[in-house]
C-alpha positions as CSV (number, residue, x, y, z in Angstrom):
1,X,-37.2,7.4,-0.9
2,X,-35.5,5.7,2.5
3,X,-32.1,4.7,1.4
4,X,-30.7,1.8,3.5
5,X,-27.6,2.6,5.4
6,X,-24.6,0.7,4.5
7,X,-21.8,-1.3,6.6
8,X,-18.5,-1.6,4.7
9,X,-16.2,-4.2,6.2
10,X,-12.8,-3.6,5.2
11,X,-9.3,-4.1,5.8
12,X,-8.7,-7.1,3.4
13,X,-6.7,-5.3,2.5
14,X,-7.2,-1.5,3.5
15,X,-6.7,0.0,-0.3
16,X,-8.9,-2.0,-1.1
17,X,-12.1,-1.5,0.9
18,X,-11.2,2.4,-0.1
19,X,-11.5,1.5,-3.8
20,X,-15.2,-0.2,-3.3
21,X,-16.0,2.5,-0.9
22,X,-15.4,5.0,-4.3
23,X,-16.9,2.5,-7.1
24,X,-19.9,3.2,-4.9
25,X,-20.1,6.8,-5.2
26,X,-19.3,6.7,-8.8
27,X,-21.8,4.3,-9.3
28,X,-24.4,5.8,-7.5
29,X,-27.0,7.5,-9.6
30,X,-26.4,10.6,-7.9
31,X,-26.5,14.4,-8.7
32,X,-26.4,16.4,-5.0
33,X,-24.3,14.9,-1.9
34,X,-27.5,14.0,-0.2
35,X,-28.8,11.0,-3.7
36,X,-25.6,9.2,-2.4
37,X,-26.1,5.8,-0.3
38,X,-25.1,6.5,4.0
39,X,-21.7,4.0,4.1
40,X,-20.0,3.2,7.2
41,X,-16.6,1.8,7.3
42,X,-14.4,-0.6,9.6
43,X,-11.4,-0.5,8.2
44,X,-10.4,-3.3,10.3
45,X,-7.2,-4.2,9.7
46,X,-6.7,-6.8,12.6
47,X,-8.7,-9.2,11.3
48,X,-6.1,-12.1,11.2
49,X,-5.4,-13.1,7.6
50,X,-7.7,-15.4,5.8
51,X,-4.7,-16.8,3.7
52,X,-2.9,-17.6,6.8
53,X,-5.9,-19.2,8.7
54,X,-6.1,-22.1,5.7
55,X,-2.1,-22.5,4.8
56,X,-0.6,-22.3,8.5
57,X,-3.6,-23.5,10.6
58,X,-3.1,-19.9,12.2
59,X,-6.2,-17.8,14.1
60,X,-9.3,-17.7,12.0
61,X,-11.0,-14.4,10.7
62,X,-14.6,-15.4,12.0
63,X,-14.7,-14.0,15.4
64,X,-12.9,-10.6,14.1
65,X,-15.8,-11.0,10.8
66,X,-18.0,-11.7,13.4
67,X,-17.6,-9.0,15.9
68,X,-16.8,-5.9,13.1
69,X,-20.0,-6.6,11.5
70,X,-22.1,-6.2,15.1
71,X,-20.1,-3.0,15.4
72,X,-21.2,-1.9,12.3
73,X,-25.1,-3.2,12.9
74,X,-25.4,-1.5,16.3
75,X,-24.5,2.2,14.6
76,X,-26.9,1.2,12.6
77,X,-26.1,-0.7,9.4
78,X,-29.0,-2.2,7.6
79,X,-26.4,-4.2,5.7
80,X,-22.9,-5.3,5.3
81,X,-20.7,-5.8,2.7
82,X,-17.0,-6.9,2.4
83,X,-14.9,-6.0,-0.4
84,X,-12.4,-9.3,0.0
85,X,-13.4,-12.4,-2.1
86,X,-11.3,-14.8,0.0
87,X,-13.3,-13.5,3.4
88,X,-16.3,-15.0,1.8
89,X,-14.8,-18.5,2.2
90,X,-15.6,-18.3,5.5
91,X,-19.5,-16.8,4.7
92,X,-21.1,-19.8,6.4
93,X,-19.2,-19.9,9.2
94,X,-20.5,-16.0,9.6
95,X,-24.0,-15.5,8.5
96,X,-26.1,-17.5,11.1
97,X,-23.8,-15.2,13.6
98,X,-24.8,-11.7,12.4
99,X,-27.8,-8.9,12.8
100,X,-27.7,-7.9,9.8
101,X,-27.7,-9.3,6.3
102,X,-24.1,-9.7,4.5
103,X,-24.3,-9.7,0.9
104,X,-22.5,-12.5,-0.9
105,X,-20.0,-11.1,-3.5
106,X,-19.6,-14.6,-5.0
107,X,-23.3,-15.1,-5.2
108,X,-23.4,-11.2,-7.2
109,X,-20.8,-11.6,-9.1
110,X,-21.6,-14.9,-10.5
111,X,-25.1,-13.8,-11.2
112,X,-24.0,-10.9,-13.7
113,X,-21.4,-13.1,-15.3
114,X,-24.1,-15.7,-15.8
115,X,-26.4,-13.1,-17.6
116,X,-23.7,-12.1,-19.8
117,X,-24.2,-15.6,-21.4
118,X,-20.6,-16.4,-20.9
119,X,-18.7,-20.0,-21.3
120,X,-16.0,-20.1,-19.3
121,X,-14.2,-17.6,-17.0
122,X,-10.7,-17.4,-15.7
123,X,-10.5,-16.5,-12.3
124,X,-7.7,-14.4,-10.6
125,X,-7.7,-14.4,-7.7
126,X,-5.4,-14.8,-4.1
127,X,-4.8,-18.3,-2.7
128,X,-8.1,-19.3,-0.8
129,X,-10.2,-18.5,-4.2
130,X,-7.9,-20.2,-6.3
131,X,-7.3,-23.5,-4.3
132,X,-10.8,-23.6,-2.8
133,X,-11.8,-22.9,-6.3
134,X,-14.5,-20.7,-4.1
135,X,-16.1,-19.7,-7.0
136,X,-16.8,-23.2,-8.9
137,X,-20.0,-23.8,-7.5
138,X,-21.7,-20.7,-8.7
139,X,-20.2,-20.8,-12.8
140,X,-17.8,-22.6,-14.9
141,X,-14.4,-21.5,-14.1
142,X,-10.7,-21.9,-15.0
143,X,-7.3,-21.6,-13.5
144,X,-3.8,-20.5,-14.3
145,X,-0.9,-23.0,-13.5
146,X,1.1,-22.3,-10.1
147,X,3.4,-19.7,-11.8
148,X,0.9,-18.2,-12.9
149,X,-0.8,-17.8,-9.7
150,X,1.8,-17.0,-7.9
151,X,2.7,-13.8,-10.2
152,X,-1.0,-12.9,-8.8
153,X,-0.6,-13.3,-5.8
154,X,3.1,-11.2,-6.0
155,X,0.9,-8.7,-7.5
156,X,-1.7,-9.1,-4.4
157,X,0.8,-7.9,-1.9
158,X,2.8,-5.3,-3.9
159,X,-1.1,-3.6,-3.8
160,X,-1.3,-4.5,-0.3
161,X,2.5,-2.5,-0.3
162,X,1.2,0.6,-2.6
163,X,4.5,-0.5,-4.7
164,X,2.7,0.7,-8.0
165,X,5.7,0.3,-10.1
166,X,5.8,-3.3,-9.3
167,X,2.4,-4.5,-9.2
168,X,2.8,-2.8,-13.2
169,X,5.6,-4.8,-13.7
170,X,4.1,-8.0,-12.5
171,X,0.7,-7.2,-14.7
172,X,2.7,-7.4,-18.0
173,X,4.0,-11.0,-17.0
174,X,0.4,-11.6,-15.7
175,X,-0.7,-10.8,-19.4
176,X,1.5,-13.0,-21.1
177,X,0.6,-16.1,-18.9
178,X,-3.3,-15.8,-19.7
179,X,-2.3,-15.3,-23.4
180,X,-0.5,-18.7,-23.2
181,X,-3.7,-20.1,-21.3
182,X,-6.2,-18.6,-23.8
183,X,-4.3,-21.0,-26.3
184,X,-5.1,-24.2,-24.6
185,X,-8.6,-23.0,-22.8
186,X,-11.7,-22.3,-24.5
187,X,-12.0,-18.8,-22.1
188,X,-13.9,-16.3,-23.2
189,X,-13.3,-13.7,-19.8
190,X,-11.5,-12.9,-17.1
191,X,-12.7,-12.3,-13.7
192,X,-10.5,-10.0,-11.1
193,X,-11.3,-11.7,-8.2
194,X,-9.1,-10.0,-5.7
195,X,-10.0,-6.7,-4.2
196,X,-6.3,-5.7,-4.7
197,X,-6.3,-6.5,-8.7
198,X,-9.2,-4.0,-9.0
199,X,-6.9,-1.3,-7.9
200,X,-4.1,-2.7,-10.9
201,X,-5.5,-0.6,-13.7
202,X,-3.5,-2.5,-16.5
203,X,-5.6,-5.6,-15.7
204,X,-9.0,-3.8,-16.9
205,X,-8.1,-4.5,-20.8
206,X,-6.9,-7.6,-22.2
207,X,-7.0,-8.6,-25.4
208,X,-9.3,-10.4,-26.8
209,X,-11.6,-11.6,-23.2
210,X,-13.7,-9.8,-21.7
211,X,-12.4,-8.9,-18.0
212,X,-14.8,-8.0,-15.3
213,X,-13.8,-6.4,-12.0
214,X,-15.3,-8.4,-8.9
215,X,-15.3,-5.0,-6.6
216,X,-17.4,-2.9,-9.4
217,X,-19.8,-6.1,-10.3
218,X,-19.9,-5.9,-6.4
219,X,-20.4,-2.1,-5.4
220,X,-23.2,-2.2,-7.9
221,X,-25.4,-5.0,-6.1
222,X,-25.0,-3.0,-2.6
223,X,-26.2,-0.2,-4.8
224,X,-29.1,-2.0,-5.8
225,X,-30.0,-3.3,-2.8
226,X,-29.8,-0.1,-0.5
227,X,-32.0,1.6,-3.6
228,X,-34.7,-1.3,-3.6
């Protein structure tokens, strides 16, 4: 079987794109070095920030998108992905640019929410997903209240910081808020829907919802595909 070679995108944030890079191999059906999937990684941490872009008017991420994933495509990539929901904002603005075809981690992870028959979902997530409610067109969604968002997106950047003792800290407040919310919100999940919250390990169980982590729901469709 030809395996297709795949293009990681990363640097949105860094720790992040190395977490998807390892729910790959531990997703991977694999029992010698050689069953795993052929990655490549940009690690490309001067793309300008895609939080920054929309709040300040400051230099967008497409051209730096743009010109990383030809870099990847020319050593060969048959695909791309990248391991930041809040990149895929700009998705449209990208695709009819690029060589190669970019998986659409909103589209994927959507899709598996969907087949799990589920009502409603809360989304975490960092500024752009949350105020472009990015993921609203694809499933029925709810929000936390501007404290509660912002103790996500505190918990964003102490990831971003590898400040583990913080980003802990911050997850038991996180907790507490999405209790409150469960009591006025007929939720029935929780999606991570940052790259960084996959890292915070205390967000995996909360009780009562079922949480599902964007980057693994993610890792497995560039799985599948590469596989197919």
């Amino acid at each position: 079987m030809t395996k297709k070679l795949l293009g990681i995108l990363g640097g949105m944030g860094p720790y992040a794109a190395l977490d998807f890079a390892k729910k790959v191999l531990d997703l991977t059906p694999a029992k010698k070095d050689w069953d795993h999937i052929h990655t490549v990684i940009d690690n490309n941490v001067e793309i300008p920030s895609r939080t920054r872009a929309i709040m300040y008017n400051e230099a967008s991420p497409v051209p730096g998108i743009i010109k990383s994933i030809g870099r990847l495509a020319a050593f060969g990539a048959d695909l791309v992905v990248l391991p930041c929901n809040s990149a895929h904002y700009f998705y449209p603005e990208v695709e009819s640019h690029i060589e190669i075809p970019w998986i659409n981690m909103l589209e994927a992870v959507a899709a598996t929410l969907r087949m799990e028959g589920l009502k409603k979902t809360l989304v975490l997530g960092g500024y752009i997903t949350v105020v472009r409610k990015t993921y609203d067109k694809h499933m029925e969604t709810s929000y936390l209240d501007e404290e509660g968002n912002g103790i996500v997106y505190d918990i964003i950047e102490a990831v971003k910081l590898n400040d583990s003792s913080l980003s802990l800290d911050l997850a038991q407040k996180l907790k507490k808020k999405i209790a409150d919310h469960r009591e006025t919100q007929a939720i029935d999940s929780v999606l991570l829907g940052c790259s960084e919250l996959s890292i915070q390990e205390t967000l995996r169980n909360i009780d009562g919802l079922k949480v599902f982590d964007g980057n693994h729901i993610y890792a497995a469709a560039a799985i599948k595909t590469c596989l197919d």
